[in-house]
N, C-alpha and C positions, 0 to 999 in steps of 0.2 A: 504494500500500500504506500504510495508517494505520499508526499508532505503537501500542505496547501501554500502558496504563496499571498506572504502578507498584500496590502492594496497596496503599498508603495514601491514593491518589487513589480507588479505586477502593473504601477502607473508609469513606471521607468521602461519596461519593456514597450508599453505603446505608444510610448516619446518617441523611444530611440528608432521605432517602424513607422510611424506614420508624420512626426516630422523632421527627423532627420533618414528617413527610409532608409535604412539599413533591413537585412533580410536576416529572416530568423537564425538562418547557421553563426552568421558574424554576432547577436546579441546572443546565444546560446554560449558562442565563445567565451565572451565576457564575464556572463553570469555563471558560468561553469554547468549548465544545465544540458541535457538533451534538445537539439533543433525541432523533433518532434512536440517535445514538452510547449518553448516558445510558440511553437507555431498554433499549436492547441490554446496557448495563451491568446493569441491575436485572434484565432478564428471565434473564440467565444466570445469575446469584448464585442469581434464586428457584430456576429451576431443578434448580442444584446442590445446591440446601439439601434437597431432596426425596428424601426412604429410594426406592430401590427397592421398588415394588409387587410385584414375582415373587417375589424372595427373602426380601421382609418378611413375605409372608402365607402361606409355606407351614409345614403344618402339619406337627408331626413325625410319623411312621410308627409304627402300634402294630404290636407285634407280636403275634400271635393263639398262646394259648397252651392248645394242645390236642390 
């Protein structure tokens, strides 16, 4: 069972990807982690950053007045 990464490891890793775009093998390197691990890091943040599509695009009910 892996360790969890505190939010500050884990805030530093999606600096160092999305504004200095460095690629997970090179911040893997750094933090001494598995590229796989990082990358899992990034693919869940984008993830989470993403509105729901069901409940972002419905539209509201008119009601019909007649």
């Amino acid at each position: 069972m892996g360790h969890m990464l505190d939010k500050d490891t884990v805030n530093r890793i999606l600096h160092l990807h999305r504004v200095q775009g460095l690629e997970a093998k090179i911040i893997a390197e750094r933090f001494g982690f598995s590229s796989a691990r990082v990358h899992n890091v990034i693919r869940r943040q984008a993830a989470s950053s993403k509105p729901q599509a069901s409940s972002a695009m419905k539209k509201p009910q008119l009601n019909s007045i007649g």
